[in-house]
BAFI-3210 file (N, C-alpha, C; in Angstrom, 3 decimals, decimal comma, padded with zeros to 6 digits):
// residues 309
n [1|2|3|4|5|6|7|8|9|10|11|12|13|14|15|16|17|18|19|20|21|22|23|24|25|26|27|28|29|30|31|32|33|34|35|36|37|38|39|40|41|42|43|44|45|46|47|48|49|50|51|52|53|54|55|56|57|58|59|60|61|62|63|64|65|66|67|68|69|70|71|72|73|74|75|76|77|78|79|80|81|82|83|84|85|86|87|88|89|90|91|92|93|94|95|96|97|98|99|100|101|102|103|104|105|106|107|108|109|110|111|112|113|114|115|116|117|118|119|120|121|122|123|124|125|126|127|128|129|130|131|132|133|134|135|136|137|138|139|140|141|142|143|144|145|146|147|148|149|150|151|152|153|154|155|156|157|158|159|160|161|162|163|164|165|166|167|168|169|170|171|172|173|174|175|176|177|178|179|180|181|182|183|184|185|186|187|188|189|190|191|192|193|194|195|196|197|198|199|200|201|202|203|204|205|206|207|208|209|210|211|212|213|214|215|216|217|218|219|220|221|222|223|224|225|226|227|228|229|230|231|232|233|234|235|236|237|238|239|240|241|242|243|244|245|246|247|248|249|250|251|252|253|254|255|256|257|258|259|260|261|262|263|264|265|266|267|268|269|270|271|272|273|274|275|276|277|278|279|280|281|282|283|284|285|286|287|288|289|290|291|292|293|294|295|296|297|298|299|300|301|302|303|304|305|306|307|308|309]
n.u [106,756|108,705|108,880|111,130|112,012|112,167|109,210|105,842|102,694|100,152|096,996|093,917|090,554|088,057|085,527|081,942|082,405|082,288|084,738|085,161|082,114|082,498|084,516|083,582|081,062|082,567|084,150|082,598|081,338|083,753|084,459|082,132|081,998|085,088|084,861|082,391|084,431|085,787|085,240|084,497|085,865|086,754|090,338|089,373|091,011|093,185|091,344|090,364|092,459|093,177|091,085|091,035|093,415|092,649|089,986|090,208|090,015|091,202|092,030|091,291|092,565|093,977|092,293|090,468|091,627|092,391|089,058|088,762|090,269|089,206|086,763|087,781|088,675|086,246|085,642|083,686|082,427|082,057|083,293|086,111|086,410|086,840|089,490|090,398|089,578|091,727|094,260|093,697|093,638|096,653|097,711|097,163|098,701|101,452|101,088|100,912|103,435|105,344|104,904|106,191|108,140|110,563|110,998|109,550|108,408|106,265|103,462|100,885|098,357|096,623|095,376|095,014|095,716|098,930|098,970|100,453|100,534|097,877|097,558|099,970|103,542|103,582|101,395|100,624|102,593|101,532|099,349|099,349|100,621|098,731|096,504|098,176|098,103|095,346|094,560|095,554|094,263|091,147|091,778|091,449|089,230|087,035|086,612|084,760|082,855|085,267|087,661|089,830|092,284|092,914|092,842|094,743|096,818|097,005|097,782|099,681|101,039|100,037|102,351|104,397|104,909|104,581|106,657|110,251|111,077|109,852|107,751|108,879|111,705|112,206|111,824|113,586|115,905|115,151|115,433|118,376|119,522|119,091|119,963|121,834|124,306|125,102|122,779|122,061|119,649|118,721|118,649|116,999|115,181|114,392|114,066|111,290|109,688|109,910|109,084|106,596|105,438|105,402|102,982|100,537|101,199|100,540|097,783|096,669|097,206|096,652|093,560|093,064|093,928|092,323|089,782|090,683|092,761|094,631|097,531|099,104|097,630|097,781|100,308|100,031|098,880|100,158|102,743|100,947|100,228|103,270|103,880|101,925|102,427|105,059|104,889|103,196|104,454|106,364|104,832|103,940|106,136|106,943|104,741|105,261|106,646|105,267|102,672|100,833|100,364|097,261|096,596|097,729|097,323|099,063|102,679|103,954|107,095|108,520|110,245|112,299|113,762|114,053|116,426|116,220|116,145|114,953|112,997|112,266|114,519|116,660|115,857|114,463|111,560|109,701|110,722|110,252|107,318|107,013|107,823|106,268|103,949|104,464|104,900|102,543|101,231|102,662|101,495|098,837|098,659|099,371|096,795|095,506|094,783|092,295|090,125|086,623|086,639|088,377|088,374|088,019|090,333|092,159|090,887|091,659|094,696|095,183|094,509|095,653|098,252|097,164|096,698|095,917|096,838]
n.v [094,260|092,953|090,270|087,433|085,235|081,221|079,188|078,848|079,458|077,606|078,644|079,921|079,154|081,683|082,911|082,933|085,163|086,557|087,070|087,793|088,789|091,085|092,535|093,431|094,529|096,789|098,014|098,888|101,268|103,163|103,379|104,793|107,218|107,939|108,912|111,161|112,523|114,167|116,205|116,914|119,581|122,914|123,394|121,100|119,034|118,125|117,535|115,114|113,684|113,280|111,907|109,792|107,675|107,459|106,281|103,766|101,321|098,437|096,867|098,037|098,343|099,943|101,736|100,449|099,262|101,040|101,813|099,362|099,377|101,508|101,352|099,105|100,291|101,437|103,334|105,204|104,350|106,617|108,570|108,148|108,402|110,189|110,439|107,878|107,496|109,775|108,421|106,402|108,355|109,390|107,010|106,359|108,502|107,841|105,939|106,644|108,399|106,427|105,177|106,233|107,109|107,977|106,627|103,782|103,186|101,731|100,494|099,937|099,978|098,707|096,838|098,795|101,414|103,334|106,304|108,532|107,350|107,600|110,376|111,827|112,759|115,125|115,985|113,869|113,960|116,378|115,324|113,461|115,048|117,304|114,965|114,113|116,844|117,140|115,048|116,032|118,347|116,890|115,636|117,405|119,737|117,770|115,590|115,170|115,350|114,501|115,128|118,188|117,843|115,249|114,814|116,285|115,172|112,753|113,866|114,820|112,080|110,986|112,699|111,640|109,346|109,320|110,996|111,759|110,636|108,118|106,562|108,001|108,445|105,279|104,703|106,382|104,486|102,094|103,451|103,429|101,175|099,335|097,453|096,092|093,828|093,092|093,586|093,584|091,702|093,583|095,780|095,485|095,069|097,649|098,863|097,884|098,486|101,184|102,137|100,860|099,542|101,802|103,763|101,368|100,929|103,405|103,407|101,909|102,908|105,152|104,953|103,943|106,070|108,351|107,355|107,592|105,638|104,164|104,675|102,293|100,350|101,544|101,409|098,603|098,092|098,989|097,298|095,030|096,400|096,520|093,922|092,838|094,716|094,368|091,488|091,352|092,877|090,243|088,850|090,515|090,553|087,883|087,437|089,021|086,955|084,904|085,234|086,366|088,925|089,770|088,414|090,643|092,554|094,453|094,873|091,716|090,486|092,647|093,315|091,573|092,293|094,648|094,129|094,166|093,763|090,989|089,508|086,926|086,319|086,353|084,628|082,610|080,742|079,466|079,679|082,263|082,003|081,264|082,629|085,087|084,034|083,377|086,247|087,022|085,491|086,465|089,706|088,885|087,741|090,752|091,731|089,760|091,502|092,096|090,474|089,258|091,754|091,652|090,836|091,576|092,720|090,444|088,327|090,017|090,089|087,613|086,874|088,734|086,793|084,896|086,099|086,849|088,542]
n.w [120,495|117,827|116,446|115,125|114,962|115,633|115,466|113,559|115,405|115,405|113,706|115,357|115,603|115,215|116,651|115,533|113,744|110,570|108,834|105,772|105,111|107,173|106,168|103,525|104,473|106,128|103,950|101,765|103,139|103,793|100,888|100,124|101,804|101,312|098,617|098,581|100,323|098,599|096,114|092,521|091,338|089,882|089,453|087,601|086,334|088,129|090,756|089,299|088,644|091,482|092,365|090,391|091,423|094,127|094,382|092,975|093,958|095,338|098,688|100,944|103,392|105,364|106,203|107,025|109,260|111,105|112,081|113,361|115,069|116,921|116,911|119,256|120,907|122,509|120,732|117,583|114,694|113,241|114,555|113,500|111,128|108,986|109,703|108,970|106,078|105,954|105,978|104,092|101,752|101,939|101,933|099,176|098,168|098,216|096,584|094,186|093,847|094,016|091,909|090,029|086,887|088,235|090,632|091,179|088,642|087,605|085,252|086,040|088,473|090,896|088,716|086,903|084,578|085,880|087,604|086,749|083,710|082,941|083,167|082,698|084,503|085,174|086,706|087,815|090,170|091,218|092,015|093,714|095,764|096,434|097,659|100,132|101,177|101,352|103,393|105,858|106,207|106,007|108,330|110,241|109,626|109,567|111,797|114,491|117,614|118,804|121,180|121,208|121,323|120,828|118,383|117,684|118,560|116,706|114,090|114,697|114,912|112,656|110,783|111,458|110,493|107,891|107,075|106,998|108,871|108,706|106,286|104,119|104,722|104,707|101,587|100,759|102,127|100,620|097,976|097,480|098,312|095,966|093,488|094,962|096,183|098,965|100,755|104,548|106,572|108,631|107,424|105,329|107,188|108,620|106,021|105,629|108,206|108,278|105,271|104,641|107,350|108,988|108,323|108,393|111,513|112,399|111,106|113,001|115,813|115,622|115,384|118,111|120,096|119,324|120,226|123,016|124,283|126,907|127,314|128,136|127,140|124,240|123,788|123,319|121,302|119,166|119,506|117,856|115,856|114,519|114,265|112,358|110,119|109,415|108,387|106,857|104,993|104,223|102,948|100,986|099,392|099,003|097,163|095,111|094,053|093,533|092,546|089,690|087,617|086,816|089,250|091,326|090,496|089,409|088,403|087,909|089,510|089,799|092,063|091,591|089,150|089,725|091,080|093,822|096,878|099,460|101,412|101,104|099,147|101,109|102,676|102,007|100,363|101,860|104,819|104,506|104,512|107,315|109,273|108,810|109,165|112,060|113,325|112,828|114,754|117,580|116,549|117,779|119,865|121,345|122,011|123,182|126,045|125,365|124,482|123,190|122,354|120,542|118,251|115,263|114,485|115,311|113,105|111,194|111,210|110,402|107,824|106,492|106,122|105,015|102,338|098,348|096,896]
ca.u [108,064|108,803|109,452|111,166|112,459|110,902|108,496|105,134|101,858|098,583|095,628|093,020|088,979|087,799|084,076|080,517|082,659|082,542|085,494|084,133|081,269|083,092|085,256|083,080|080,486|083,905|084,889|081,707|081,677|084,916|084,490|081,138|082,909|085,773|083,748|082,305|085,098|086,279|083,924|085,295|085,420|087,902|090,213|088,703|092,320|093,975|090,307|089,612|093,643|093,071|089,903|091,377|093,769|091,944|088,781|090,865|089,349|091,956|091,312|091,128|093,139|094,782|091,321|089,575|092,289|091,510|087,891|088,068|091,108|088,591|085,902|087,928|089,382|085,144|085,300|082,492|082,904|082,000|084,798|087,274|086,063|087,575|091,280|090,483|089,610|092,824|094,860|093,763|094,628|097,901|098,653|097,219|099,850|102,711|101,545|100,920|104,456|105,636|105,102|106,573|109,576|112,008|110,792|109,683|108,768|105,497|102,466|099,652|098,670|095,513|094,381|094,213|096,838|099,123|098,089|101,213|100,014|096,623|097,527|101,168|103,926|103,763|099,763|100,827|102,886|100,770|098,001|099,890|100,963|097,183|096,113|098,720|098,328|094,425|094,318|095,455|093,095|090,443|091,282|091,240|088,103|085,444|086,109|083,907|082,889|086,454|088,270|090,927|094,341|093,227|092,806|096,084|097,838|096,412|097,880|101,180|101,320|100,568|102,988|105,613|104,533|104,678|108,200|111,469|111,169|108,380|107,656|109,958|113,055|112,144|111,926|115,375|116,844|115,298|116,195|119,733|119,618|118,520|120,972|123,514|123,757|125,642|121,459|121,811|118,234|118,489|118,430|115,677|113,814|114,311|112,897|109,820|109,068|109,296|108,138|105,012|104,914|104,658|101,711|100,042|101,077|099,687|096,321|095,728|097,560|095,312|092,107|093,314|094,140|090,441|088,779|091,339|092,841|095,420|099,391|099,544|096,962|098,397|101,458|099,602|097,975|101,765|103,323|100,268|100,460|104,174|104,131|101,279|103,307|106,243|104,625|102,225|105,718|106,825|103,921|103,983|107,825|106,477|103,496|105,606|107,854|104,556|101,475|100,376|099,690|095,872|096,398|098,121|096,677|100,473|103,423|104,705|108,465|109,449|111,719|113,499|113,612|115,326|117,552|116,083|116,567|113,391|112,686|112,732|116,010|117,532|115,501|114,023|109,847|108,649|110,685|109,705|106,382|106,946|108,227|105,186|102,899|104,572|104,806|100,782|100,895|103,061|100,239|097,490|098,953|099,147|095,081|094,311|094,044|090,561|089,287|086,487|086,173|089,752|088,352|088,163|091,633|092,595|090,807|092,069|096,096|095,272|093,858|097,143|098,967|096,346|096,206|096,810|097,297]
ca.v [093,798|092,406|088,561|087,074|083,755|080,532|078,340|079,589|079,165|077,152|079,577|079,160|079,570|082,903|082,252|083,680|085,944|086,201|088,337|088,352|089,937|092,143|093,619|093,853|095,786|098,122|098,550|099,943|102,576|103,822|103,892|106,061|108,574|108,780|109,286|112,569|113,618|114,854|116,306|117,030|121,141|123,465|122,990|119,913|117,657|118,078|116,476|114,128|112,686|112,559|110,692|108,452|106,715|107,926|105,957|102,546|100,194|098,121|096,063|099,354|097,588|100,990|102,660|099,874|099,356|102,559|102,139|098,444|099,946|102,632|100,330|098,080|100,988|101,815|104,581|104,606|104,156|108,369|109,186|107,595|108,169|111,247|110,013|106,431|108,757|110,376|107,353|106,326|109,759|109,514|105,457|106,891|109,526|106,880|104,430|107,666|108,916|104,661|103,955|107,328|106,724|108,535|105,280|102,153|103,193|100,614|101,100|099,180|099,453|098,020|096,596|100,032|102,614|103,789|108,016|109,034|106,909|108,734|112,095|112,669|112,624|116,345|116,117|112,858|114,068|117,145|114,565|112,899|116,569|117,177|114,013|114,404|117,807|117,467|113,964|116,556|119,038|116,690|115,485|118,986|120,345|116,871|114,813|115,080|114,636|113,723|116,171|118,643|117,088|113,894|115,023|117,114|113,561|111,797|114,500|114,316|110,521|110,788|113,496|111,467|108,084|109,658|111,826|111,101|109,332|107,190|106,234|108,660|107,390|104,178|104,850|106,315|103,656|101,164|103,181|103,452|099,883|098,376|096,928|095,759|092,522|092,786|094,068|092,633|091,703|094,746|097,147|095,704|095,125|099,038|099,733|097,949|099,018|102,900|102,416|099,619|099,558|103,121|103,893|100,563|101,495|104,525|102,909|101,433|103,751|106,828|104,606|103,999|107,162|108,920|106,949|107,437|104,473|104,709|104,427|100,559|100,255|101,934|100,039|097,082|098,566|099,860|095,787|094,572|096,611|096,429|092,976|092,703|095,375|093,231|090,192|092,057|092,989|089,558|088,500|091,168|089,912|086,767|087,367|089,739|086,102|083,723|085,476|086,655|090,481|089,387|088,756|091,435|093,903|095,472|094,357|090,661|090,373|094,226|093,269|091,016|093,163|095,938|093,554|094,328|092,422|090,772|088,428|085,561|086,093|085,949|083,295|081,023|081,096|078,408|080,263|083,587|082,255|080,646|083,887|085,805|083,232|084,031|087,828|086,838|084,569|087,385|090,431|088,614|087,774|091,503|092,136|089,401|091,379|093,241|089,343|088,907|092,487|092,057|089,686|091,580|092,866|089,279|088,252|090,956|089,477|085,938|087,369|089,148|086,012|084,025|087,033|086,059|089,739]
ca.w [120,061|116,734|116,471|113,822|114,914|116,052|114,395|113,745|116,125|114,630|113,381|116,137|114,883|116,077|116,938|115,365|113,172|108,853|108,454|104,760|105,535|107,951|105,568|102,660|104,504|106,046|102,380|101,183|104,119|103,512|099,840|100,188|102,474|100,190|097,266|099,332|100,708|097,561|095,120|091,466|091,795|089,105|088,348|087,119|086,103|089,195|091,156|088,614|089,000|092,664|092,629|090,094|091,780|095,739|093,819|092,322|094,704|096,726|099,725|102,067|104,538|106,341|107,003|107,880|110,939|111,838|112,507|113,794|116,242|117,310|118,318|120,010|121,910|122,893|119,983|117,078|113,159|113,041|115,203|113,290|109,068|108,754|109,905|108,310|104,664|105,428|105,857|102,195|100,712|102,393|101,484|097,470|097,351|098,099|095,518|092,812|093,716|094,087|091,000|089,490|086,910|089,348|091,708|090,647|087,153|086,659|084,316|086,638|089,813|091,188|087,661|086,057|084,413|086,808|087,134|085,656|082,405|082,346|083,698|082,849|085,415|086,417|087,419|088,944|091,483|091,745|092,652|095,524|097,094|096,580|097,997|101,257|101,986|101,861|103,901|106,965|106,016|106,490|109,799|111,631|109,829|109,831|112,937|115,163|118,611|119,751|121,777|120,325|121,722|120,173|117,119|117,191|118,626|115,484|113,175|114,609|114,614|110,727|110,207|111,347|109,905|106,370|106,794|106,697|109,996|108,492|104,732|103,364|104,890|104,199|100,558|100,540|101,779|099,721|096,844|097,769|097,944|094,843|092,675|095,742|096,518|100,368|102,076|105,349|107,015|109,266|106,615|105,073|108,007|108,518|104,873|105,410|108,962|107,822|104,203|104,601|108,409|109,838|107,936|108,946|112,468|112,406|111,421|114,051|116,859|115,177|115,647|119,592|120,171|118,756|121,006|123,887|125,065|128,205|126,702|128,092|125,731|123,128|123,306|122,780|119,790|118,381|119,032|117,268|114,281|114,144|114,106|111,554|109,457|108,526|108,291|105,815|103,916|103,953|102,468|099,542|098,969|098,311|096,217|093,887|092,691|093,093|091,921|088,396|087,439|087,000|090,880|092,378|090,266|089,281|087,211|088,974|089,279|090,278|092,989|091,130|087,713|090,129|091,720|095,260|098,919|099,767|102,722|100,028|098,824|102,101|103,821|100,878|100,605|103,018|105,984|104,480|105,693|108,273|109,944|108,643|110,993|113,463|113,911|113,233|116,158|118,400|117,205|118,437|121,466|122,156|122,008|124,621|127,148|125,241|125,022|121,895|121,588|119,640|117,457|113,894|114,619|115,367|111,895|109,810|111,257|110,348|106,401|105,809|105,831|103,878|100,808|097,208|096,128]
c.u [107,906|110,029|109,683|111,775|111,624|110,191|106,609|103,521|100,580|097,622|094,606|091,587|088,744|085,981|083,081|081,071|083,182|083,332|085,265|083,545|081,808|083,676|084,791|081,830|081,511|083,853|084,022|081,577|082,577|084,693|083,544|082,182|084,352|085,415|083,115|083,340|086,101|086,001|085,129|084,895|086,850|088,727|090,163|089,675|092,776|092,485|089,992|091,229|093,825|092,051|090,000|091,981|093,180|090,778|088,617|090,761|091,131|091,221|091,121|091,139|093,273|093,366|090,283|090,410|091,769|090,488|087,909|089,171|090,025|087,141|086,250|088,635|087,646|085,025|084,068|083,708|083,149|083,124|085,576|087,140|086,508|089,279|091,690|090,645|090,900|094,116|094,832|094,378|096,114|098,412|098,521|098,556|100,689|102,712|101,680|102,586|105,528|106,052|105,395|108,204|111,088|111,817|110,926|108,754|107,879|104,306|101,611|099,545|096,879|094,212|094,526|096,009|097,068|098,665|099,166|101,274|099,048|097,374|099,065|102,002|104,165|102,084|099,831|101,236|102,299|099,648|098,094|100,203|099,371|096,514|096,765|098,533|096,635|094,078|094,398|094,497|091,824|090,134|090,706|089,598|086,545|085,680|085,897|083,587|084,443|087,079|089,591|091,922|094,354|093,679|094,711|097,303|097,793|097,360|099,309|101,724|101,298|101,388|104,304|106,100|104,718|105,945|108,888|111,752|110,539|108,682|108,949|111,503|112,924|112,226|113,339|116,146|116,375|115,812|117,674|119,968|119,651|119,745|122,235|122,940|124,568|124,417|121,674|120,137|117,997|118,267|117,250|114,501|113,110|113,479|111,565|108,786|108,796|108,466|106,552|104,341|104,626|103,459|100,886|099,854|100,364|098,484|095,689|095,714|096,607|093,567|092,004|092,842|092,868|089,664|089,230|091,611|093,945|096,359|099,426|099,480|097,714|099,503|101,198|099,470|099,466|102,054|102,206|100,218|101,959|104,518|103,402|101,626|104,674|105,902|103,467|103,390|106,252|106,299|103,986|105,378|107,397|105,452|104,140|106,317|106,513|103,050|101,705|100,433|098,555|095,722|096,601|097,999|097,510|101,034|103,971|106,592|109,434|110,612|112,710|114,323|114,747|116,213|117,413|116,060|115,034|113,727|112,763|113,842|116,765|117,096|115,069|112,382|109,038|109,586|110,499|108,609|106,083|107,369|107,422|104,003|103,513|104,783|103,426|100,930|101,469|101,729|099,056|097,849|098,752|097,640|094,780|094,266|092,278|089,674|088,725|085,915|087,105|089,285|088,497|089,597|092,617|092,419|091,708|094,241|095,895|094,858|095,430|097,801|098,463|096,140|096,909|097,253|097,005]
c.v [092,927|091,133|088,447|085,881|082,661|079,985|078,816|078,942|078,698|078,806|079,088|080,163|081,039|082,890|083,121|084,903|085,912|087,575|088,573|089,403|091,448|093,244|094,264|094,774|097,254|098,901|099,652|101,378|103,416|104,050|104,867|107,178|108,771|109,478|111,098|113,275|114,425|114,894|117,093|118,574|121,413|123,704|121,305|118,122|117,434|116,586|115,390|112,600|111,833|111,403|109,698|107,396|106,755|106,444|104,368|101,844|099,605|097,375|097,326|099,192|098,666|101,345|101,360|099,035|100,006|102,507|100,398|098,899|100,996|102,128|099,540|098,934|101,668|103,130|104,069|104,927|106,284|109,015|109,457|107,914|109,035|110,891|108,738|106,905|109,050|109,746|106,870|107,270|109,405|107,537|105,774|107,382|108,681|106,074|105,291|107,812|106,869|104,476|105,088|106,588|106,592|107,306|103,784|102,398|101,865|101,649|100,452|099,432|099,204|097,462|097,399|100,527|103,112|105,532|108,644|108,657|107,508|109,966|113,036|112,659|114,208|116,399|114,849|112,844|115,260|116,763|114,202|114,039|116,911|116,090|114,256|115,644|117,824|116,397|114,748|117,644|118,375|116,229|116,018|119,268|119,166|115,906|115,643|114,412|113,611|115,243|116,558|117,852|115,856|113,777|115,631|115,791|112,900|112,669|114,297|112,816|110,690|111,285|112,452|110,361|108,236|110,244|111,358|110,105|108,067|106,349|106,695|108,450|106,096|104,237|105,187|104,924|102,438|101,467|103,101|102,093|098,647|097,944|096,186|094,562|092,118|093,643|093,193|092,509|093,313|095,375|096,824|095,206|096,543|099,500|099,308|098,050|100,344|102,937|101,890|099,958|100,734|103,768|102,906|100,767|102,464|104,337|102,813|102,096|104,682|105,733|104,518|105,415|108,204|108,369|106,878|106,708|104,764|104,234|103,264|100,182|100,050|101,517|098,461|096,938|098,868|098,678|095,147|094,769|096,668|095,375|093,126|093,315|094,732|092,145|090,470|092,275|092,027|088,820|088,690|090,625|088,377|086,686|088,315|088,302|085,061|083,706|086,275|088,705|090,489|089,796|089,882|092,647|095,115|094,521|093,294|090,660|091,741|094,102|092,906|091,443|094,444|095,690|094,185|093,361|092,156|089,629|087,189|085,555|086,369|084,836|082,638|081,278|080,305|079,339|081,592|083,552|081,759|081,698|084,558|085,110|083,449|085,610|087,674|086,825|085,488|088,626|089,863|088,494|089,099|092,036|090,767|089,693|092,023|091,768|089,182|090,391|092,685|091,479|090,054|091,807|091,246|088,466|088,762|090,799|088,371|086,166|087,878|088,309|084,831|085,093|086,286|087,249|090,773]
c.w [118,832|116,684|115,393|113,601|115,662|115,163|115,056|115,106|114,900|114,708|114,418|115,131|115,849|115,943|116,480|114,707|111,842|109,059|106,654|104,321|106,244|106,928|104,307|103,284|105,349|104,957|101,698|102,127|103,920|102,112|099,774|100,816|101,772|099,327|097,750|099,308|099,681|096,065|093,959|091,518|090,982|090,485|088,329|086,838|087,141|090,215|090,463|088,550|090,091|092,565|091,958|090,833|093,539|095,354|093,256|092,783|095,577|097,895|101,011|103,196|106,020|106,656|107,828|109,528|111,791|112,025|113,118|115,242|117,339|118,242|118,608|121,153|122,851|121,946|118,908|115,776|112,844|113,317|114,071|111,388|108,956|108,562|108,845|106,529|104,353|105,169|104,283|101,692|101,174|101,690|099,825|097,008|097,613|097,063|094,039|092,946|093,903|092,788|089,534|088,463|087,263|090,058|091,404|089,274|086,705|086,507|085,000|087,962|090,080|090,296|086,949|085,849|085,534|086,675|086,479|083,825|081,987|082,160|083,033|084,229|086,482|086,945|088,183|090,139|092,274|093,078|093,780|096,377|097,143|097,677|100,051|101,476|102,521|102,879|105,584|107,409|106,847|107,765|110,417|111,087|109,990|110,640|114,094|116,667|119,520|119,958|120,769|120,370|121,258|118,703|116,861|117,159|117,393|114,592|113,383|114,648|113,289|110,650|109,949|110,752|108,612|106,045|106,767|107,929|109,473|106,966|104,123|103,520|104,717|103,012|100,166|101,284|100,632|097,993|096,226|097,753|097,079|093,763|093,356|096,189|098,136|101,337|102,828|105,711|107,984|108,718|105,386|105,951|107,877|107,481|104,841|106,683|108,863|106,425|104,144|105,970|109,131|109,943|108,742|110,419|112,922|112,243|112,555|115,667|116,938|116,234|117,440|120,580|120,365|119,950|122,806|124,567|125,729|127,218|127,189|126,976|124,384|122,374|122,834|121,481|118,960|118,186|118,122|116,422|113,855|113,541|112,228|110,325|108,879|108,017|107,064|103,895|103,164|102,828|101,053|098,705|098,029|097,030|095,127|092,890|092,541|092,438|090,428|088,075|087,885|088,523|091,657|091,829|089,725|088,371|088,304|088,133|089,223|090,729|092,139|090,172|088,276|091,020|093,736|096,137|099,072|100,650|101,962|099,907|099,463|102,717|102,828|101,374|101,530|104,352|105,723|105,109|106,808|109,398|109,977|109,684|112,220|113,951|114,046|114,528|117,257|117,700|117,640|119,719|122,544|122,393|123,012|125,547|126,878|124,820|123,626|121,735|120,026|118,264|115,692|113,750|113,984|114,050|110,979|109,969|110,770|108,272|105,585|105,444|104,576|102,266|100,169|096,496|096,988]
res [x|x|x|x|x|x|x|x|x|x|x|x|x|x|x|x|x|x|x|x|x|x|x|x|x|x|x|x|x|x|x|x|x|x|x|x|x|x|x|x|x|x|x|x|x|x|x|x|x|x|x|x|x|x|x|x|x|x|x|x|x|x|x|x|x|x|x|x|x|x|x|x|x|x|x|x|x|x|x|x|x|x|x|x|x|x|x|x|x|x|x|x|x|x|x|x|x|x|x|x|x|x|x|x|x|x|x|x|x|x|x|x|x|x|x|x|x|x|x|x|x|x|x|x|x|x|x|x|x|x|x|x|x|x|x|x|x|x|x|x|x|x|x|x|x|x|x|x|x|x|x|x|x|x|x|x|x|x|x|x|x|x|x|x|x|x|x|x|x|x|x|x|x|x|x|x|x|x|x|x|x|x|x|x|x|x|x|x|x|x|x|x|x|x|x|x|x|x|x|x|x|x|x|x|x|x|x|x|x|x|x|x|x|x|x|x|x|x|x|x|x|x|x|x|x|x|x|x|x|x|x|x|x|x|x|x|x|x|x|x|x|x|x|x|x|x|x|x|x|x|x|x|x|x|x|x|x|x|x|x|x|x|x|x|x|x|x|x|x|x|x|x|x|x|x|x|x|x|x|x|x|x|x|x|x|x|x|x|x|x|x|x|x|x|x|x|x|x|x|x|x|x|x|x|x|x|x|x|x]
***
């Protein structure tokens, strides 16, 4: 369940664990096995678009859910690199087709030319239908060692996480939205639980899932990343009016530039985060019953709220 009132809970220490470390040796894992899973092969523009922005570094938040979800459900890192891989391709093609001029129409995204600046905007959106159609590809033909029906569960959890139930209705409404100034909070809760949070969800459900954890479970794993999913949003809301470009690696001041609803400019920035600690403080709650196996989980909620980009 997704909390959004209340005053937030203290950060407690989480013991004998450098989330640091943790995530910088994640990062490199996942970047190797990207890097593989899609070798530059004619024709040559189309692979070399994907792997640009597939390749653009990032904190590689969504896959590394997915594999810390997977062993906290008793699954391994192997299981889960295939789905975690496809999770990137699939969060790529949103930010290639994101930051499209039909969309939000910026020139930066993680530091670098957006791919419609290199590539052109018709190999751009080529890249993202490229990118999403092969992210399902690779589920079915390279994981491994997990039974079929999991795999097929996993595939339809993305499907629906990315469609019009998912991302894609979220995107319509936020772009139906932009320029009006009567957004209540409901309707942009809505756009950033389907556009930001379904995906995110899906991280960590997929990684569950792979490693088969019972539906209590699973529900645990769903309120945990739901939570962590808005409160992830709230976050970005904020860091678009108080951080730099430099920082966030994009153009600062989007929202405001396209006259969009943001958790700031309904609640003001100290209870923007003061709301964001607490959806924290509600997903952690749902991982104690797995004790300190939860614990990078539990890290990687308490990090979201502390990012500067």
């Amino acid at each position: 369940m997704v909390v959004t009132d209340g005053r937030p809970a203290p950060k407690e220490e989480l013991p004998n664990f450098d989330l640091s470390t943790y995530l910088k040796e994640r990062k490199v894992q996942v970047e190797e096995a990207l890097d593989l899973s899609l070798p530059l092969v004619y024709p040559e523009k189309i692979y070399e678009a994907m792997r640009y922005s597939l390749l653009a570094g990032g904190k590689r938040l969504r896959p590394i859910l997915c594999l810390a979800a997977c062993e906290l459900a008793g699954g391994t890192v192997q299981m889960a690199i295939p789905t975690a891989c496809a999770l990137e391709m699939i969060h790529t093609m949103s930010l290639i087709h994101d930051d499209l001029p039909a969309m939000d129409n910026d020139d930066y995204r993680r530091g670098k030319l957006t791919n419609h600046k290199v590539y052109g905007e018709d190999i751009a959106i080529l890249a993202g239908d490229g990118l999403l159609a092969y992210a399902f590809e690779y589920i079915a033909a390279q994981t491994q060692d997990v039974p079929a029906q999991r795999v097929l569960q996993v595939i339809a959890r993305l499907g629906r996480a990315v469609g019009a139930a998912g991302l894609v209705g979220g995107q319509v409404v936020d772009l139906e939205s932009e320029g009006r100034g009567d957004i209540k909070e409901e309707t942009l809760t809505f756009i950033h639980t389907h556009k930001t949070g379904a995906l995110l969800e899906a991280c960590v459900v997929c990684g569950g899932i792979l490693a088969g954890v019972s539906n209590s479970q699973l529900e645990d794993f769903s309120s945990y990343a739901q939570n962590i999913g808005l409160a992830f949003q709230i976050i970005d809301d904020i860091l678009d009016i108080t951080a730099t470009q430099e920082e966030l690696g994009k153009t600062a001041g989007k929202d405001l530039e396209a006259q969009k609803a943001t958790y700031p400019s309904l609640w003001g920035i100290e209870t923007s985060k003061a709301k964001a600690q607490q959806l924290i403080a509600a997903a952690k709650e749902q991982l104690t019953p797995f004790g300190e196996k939860a614990i990078p989980l539990l890290a990687i909620a308490d990090f979201i709220t502390a990012r500067t980009h």
